[in-house]
BARO-716383 format. One record per residue: x, y, z of N, C-alpha, C in turn; residue in three letters. Coordinates in nm, 4 decimals, always signed. Last residue first. Layout:
% BARO-716383
MARGU n_X n_Y n_Z ca_X ca_Y ca_Z c_X c_Y c_Z aa
MARGU X Y Z X Y Z X Y Z ALA
...
***
This chain:
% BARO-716383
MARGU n_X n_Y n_Z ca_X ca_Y ca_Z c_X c_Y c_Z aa
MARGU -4.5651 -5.8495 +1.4223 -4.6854 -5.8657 +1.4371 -4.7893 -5.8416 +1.3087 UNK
MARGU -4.3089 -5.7960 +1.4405 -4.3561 -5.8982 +1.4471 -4.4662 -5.9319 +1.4222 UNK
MARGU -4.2756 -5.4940 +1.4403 -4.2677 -5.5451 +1.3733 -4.3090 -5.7348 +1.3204 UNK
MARGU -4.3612 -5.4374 +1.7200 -4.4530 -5.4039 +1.5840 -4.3774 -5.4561 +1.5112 UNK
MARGU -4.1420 -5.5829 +1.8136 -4.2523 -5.5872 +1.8780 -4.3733 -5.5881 +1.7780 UNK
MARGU -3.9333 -5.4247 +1.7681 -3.9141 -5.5221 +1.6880 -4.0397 -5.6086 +1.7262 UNK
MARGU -3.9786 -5.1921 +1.8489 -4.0015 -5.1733 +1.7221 -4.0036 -5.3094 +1.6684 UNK
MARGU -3.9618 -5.2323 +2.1589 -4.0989 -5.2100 +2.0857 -4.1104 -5.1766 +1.9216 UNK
MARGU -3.7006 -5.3089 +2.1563 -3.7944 -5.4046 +2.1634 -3.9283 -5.3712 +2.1171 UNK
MARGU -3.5911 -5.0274 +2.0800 -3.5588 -5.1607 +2.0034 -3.6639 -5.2407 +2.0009 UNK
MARGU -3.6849 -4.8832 +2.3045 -3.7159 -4.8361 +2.2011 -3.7273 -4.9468 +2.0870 UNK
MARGU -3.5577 -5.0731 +2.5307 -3.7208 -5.0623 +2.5231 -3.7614 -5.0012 +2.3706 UNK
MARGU -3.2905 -4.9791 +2.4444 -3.3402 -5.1026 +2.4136 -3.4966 -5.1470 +2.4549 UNK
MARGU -3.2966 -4.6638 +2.5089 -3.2821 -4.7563 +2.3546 -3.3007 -4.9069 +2.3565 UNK
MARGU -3.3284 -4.6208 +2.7587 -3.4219 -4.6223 +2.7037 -3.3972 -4.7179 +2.5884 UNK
MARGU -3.0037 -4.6207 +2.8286 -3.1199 -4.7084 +2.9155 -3.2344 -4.7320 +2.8353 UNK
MARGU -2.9620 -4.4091 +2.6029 -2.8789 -4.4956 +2.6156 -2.9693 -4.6126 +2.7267 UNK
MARGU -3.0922 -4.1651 +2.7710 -3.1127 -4.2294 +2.6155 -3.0830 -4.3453 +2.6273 UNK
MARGU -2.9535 -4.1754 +3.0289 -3.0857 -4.1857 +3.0070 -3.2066 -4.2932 +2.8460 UNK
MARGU -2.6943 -4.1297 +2.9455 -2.7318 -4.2239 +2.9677 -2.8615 -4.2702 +3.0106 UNK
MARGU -2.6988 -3.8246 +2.8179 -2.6687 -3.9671 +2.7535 -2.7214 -4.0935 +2.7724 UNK
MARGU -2.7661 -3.7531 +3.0589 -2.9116 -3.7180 +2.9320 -2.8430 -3.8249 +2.8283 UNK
MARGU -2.5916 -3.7618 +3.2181 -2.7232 -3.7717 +3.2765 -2.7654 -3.8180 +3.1587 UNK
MARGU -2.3855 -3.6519 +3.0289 -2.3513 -3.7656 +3.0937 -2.4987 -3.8515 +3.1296 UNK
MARGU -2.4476 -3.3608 +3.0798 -2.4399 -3.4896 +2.9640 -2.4382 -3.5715 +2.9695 UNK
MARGU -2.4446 -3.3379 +3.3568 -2.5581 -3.3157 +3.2765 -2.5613 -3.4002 +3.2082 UNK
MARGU -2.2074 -3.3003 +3.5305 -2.2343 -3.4347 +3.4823 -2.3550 -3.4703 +3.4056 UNK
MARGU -2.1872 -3.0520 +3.5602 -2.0521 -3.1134 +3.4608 -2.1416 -3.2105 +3.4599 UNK
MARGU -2.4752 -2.8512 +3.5622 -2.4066 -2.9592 +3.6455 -2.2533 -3.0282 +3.5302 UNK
MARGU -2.3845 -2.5569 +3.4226 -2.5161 -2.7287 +3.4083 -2.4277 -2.7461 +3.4905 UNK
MARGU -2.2275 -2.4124 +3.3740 -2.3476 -2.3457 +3.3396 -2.4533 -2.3961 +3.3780 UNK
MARGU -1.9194 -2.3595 +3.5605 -2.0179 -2.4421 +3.4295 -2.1440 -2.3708 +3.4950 UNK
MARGU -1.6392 -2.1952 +3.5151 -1.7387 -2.1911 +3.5603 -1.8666 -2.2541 +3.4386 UNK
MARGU -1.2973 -2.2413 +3.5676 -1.4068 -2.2631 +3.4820 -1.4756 -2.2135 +3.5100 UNK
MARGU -0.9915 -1.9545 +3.5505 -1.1139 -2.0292 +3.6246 -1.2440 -2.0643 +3.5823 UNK
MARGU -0.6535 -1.9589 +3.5323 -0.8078 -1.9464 +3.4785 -0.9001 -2.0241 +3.5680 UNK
MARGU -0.5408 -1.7418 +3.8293 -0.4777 -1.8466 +3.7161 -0.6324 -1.8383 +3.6766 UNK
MARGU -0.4892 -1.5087 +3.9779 -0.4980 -1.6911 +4.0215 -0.4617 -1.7697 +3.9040 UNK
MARGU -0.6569 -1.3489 +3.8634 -0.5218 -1.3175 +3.8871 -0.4389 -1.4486 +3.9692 UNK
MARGU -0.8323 -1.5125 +3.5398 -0.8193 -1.4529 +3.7066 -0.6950 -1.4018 +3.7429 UNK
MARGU -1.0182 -1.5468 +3.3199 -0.8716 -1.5050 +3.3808 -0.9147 -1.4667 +3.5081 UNK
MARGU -1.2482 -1.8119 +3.3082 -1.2472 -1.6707 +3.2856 -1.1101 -1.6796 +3.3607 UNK
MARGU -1.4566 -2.0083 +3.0716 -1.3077 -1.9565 +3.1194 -1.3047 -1.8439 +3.1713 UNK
MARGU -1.7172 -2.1780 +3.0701 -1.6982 -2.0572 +3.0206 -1.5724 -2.0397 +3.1509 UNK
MARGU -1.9615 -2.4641 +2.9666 -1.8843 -2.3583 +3.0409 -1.7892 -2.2209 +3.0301 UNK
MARGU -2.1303 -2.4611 +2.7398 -2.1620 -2.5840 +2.8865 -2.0631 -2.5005 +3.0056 UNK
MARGU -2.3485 -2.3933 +2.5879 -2.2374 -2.3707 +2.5742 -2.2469 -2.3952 +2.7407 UNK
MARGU -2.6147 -2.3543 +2.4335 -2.4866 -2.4458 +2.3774 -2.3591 -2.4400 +2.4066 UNK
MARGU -2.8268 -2.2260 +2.5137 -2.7392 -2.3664 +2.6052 -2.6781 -2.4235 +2.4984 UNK
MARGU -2.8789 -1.9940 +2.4222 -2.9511 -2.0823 +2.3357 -2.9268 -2.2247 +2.4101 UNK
MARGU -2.7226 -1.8050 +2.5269 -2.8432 -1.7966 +2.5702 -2.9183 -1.9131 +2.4978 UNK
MARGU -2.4514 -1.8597 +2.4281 -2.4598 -1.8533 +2.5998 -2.6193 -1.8816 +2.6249 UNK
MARGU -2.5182 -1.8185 +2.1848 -2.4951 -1.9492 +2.1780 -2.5026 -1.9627 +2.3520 UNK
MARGU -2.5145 -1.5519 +2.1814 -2.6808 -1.6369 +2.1235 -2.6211 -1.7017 +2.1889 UNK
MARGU -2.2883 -1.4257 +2.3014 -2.3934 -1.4268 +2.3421 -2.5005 -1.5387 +2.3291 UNK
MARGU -2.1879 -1.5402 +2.0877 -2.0981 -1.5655 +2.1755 -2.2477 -1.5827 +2.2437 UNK
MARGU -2.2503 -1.2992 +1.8274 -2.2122 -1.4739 +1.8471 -2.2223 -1.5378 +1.9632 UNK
MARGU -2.1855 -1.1092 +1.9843 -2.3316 -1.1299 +1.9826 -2.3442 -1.2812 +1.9500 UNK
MARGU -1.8797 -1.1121 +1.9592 -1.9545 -1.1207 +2.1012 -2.0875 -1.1779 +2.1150 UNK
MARGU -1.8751 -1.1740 +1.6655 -1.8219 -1.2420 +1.7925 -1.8466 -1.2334 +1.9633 UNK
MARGU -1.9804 -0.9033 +1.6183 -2.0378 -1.0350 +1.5810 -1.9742 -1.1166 +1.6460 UNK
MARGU -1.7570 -0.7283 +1.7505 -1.8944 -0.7351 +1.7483 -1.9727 -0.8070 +1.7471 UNK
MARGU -1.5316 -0.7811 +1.5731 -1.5611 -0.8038 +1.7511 -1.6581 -0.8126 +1.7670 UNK
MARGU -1.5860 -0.6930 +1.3251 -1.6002 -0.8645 +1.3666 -1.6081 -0.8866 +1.4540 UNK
MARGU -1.6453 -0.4324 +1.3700 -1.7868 -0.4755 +1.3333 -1.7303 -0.6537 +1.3410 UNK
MARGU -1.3953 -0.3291 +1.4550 -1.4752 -0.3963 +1.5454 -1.6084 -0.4312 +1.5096 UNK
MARGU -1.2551 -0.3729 +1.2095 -1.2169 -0.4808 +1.3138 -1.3385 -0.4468 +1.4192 UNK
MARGU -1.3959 -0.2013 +1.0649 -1.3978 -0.3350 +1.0340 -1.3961 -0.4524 +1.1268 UNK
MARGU -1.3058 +0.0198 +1.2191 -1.4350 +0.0130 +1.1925 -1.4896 -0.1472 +1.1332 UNK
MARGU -1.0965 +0.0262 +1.1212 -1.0851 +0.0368 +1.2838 -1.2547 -0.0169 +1.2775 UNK
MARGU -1.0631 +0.0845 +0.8533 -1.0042 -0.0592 +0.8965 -1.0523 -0.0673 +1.0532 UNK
MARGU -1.2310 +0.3238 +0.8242 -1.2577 +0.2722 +0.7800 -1.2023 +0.0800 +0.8371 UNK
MARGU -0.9915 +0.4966 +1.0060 -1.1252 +0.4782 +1.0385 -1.2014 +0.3754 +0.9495 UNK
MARGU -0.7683 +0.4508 +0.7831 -0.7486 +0.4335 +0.9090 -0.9125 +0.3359 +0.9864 UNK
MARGU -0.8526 +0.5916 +0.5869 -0.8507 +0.4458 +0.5558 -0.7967 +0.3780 +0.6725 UNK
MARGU -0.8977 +0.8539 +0.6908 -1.0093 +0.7655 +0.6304 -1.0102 +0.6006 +0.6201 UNK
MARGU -0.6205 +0.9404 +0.7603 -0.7308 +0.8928 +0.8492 -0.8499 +0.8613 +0.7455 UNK
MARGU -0.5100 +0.9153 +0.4562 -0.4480 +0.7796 +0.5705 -0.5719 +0.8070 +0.6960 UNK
MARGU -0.7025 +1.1229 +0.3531 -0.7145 +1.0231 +0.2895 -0.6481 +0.9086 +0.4397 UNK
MARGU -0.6133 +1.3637 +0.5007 -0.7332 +1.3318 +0.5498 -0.7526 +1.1573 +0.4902 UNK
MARGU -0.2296 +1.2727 +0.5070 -0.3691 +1.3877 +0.5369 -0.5139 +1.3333 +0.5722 UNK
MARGU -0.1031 +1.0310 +0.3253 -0.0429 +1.1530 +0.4595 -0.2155 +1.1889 +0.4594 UNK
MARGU +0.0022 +0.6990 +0.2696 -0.0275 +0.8505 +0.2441 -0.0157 +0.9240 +0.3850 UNK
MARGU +0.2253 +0.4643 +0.1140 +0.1746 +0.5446 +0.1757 +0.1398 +0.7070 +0.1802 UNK
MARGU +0.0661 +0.1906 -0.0831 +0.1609 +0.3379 -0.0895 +0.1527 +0.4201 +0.0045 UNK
MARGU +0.0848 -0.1168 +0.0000 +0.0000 +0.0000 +0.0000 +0.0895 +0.1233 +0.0000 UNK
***
């Protein structure tokens, strides 16, 4: 890029400053939906300690709702192979 001087280098200044934070931006509001939609199980934060998790769910949620499914699926099985027999 050639460089310039006067009102033109602040234009193309303001113009790049303006870019970078219209992606900050969307990365926060990003950030946001996905905090408010539960797709997002925990969240880092700095400390002067060192990082610190903080979950959103119990850690063992998934785990819960896995193995829930996972118990169910063979009642699911038997009653398909149930109608199907018949």
């Amino acid at each position: 890029m050639a460089s310039m001087s006067g009102p033109e280098e602040t234009r193309e200044r303001l113009l790049e400053r303006i870019e970078q934070l219209t992606m900050r931006l969307e990365d926060a509001e990003n950030t946001l939906q996905a905090i408010r939609q539960g797709e997002v199980d925990a969240l880092v934060v700095s400390d002067p300690g060192g990082p610190q998790v903080y979950t959103l769910r119990s850690a063992d949620h998934p785990y819960r709702t896995h193995d829930a499914d996972v118990s169910r699926a063979p009642l699911r099985n038997l009653g398909a192979a149930l109608c199907g027999a018949t």
